[in-house]
C-alpha positions as CSV (number, residue, x, y, z in Angstrom):
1,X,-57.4,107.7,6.9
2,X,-54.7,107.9,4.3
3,X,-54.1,110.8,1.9
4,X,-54.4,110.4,-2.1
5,X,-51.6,110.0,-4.1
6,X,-52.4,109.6,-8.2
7,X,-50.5,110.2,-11.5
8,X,-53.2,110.6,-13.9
9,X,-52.6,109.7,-17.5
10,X,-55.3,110.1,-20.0
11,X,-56.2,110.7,-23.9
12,X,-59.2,112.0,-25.2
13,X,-58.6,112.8,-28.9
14,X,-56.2,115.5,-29.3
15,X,-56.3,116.0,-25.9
16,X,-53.8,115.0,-23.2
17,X,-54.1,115.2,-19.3
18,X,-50.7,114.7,-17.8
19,X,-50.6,115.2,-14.1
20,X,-49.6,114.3,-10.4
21,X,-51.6,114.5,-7.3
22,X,-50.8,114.6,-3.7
23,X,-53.6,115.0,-1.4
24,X,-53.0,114.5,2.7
25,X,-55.7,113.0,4.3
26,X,-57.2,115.8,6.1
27,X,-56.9,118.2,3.6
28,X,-58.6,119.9,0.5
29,X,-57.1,120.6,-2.9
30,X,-58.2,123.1,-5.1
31,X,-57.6,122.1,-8.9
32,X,-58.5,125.5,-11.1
33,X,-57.8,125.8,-14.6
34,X,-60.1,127.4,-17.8
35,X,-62.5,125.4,-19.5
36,X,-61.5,122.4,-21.2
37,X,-58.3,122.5,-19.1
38,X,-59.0,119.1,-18.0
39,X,-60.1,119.6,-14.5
40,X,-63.4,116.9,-14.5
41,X,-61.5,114.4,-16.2
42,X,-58.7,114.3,-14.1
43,X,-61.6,113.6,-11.2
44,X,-63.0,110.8,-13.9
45,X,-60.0,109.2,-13.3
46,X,-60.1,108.7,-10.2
47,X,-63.1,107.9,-9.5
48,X,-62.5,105.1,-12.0
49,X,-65.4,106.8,-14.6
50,X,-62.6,107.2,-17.4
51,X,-59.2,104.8,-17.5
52,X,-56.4,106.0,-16.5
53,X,-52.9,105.7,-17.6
54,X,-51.1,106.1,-14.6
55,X,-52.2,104.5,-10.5
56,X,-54.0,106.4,-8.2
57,X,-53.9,105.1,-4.7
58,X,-54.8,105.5,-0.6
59,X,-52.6,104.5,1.5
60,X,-51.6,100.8,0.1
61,X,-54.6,100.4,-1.8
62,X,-54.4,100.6,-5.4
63,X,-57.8,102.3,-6.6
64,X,-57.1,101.3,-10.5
65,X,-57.1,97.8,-9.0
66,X,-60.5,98.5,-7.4
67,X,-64.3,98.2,-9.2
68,X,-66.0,101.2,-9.2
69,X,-68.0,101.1,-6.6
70,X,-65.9,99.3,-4.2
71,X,-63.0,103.1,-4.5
72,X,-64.6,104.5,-1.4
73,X,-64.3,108.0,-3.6
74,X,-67.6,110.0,-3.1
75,X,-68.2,112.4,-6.3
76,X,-70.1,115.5,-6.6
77,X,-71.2,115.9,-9.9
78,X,-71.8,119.5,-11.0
79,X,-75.0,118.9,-12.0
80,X,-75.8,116.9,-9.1
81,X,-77.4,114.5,-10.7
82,X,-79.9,113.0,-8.0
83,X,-81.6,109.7,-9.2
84,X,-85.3,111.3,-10.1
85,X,-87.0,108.4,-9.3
86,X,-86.0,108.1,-5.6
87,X,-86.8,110.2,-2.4
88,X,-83.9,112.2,-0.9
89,X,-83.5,109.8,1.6
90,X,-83.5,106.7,-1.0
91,X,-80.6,108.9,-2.8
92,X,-78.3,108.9,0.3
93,X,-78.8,105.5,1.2
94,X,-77.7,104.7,-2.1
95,X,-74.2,104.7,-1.5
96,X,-74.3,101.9,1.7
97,X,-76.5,99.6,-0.2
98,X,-74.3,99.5,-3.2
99,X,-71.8,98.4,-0.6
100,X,-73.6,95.9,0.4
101,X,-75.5,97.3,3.9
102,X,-78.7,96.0,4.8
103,X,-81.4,98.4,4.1
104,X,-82.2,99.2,7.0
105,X,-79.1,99.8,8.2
106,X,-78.8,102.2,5.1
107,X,-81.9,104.0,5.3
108,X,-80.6,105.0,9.4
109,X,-77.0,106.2,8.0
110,X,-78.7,108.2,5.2
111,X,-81.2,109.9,7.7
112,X,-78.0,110.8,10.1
113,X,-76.5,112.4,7.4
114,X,-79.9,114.4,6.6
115,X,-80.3,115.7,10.3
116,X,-76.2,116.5,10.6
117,X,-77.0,118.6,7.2
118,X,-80.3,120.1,8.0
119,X,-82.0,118.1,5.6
120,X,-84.5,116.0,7.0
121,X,-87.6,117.7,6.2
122,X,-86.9,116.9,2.1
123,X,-86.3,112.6,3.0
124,X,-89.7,112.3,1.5
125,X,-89.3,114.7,-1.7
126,X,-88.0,114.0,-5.0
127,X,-85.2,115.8,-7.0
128,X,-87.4,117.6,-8.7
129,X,-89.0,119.1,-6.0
130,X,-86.1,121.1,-4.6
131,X,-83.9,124.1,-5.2
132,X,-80.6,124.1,-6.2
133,X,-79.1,124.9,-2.5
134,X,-81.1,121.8,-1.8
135,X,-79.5,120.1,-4.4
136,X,-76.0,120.3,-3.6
137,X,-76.3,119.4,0.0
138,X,-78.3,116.1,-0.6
139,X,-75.6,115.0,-3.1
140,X,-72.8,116.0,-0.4
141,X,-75.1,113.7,2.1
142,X,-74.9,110.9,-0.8
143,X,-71.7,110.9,-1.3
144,X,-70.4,111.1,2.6
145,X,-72.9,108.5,3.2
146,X,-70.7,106.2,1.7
147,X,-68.1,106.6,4.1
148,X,-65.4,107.5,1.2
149,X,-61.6,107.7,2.3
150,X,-61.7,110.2,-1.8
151,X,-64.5,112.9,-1.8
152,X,-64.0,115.1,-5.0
153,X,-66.0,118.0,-6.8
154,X,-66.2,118.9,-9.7
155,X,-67.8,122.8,-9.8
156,X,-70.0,121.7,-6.6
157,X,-71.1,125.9,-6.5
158,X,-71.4,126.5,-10.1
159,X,-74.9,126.0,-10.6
160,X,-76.1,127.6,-7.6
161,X,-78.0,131.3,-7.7
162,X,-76.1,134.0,-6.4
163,X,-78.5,134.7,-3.6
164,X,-77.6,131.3,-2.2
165,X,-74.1,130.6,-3.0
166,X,-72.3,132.2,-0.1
167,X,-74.0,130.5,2.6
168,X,-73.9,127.2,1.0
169,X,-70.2,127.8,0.1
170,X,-69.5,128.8,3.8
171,X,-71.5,125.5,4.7
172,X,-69.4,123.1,2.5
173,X,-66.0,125.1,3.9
174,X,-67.4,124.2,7.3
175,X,-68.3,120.3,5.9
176,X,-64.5,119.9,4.4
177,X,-62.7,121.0,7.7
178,X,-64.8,118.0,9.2
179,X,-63.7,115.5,6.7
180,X,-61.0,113.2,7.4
181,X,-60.0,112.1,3.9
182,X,-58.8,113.6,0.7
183,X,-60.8,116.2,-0.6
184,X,-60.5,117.7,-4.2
185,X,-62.6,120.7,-5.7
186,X,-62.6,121.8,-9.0
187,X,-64.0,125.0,-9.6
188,X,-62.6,128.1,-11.6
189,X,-63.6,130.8,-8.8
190,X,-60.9,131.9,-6.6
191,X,-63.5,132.9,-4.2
192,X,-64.1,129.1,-3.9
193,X,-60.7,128.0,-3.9
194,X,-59.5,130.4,-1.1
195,X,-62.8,129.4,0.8
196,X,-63.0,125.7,0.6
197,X,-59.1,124.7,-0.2
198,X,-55.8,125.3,1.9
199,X,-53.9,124.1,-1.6
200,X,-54.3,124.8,-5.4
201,X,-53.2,123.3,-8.2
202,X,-53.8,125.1,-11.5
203,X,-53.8,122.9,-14.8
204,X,-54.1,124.3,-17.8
205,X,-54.2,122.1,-21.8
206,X,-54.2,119.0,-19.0
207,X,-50.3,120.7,-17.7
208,X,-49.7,121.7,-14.2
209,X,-48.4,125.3,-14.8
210,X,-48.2,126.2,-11.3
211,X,-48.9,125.0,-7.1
212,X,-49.1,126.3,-4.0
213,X,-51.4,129.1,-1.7
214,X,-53.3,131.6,-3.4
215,X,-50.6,134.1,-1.9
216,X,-47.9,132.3,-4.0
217,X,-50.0,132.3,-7.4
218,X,-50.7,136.4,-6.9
219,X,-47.1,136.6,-6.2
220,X,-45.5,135.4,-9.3
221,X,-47.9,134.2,-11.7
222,X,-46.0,131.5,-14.0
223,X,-48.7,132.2,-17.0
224,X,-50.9,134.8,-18.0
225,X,-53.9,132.9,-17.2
226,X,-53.0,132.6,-13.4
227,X,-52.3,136.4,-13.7
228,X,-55.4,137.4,-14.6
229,X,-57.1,135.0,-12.6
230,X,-55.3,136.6,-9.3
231,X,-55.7,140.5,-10.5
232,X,-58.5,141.2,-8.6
233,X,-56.8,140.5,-5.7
């Protein structure tokens, strides 16, 4: 697979996300900032959800160029959002029929995903009828069923209990290190970023104010913000 490469470009009011991405295929980037700093919509963007001002592309492949559902980016939201009115397994097979498979053919990709995440005792359920853990890992089944070369999200541990969220942030470390694409996570935990990333990027008013390890960004903090961030450490 190819890596992501994207200059994102947007306006929102008074607001103005200016900022350039390069993710290796293979890899996971970690985009932290505050609230309102512009994280989700630069992941809009991309996935084609908001317009964007500059190009985001794979490889050759222009994605701005590209319908929506034809990017082959795979988006967890942070609230998951699960269709309600479909079983687990008609949420993962989703993503192949929208690409056109036969459903059969999507319904069998969906239920390998379910047994590869330990899911397939919830194909039958609905949304409703599962916990939050549950949650998250049947939209990371959705959105790797659809075979994307992009996977990004946005907060994908936020809503989570704390009784739960280690092992299912130990899980999706475990699920990244397996994926051959571009990965981007926002979150504003560092315990995330060092878990699930080997690269942040922290944005801040929709600015880059500084990149690199988590070693780097305890080192010499460019802004306040990243210096209280790393303090704990």
């Amino acid at each position: 697979m190819n890596g992501l490469h994207a200059t994102l470009r947007a306006q929102r009011g008074d607001f103005t996300l200016d900022l350039d991405l390069e993710v290796p295929a293979g890899s996971t980037l970690a985009l932290v900032g505050p609230n309102g700093a512009g994280k989700s919509t630069a992941l809009a963007c991309i996935a084609g959800l908001l317009p964007n001002g500059g190009t985001a592309r794979v490889g050759e492949r222009v994605l701005d160029e590209v319908p929506v559902e034809q990017r082959r980016v795979g988006y967890v939201f942070q609230d998951y959002l699960l269709f309600p009115h479909l079983t687990v397994l008609e949420n993962v097979a989703f993503g192949p029929r929208a690409l056109g498979r036969p459903r059969a053919e999507a319904r069998a990709g969906a239920s390998a995903w379910l047994d590869r995440l330990g899911l397939m005792e919830l194909a039958e359920r609905r949304p409703r009828q599962l916990s939050g853990g549950q949650s998250q890992r049947v939209a990371l089944a959705r959105a790797l069923a659809a075979e994307p070369e992009v996977l990004l999200l946005d907060e994908p541990l936020a809503a989570l209990d704390v009784e739960v969220r280690d092992e299912v942030r130990a899980e999706l470390a475990a699920h990244l290190a397996e994926f051959a694409g571009a990965a981007i996570v926002v979150t504003h935990e560092l315990a995330d970023a060092l878990a699930l990333a080997t690269r942040i990027v922290v944005l801040e008013a929709g600015q880059v104010t500084q990149r690199g390890s988590l070693v780097d960004l305890a080192a010499r903090p460019a802004t306040p913000y990243i210096a209280r961030l790393t303090s704990s450490l």
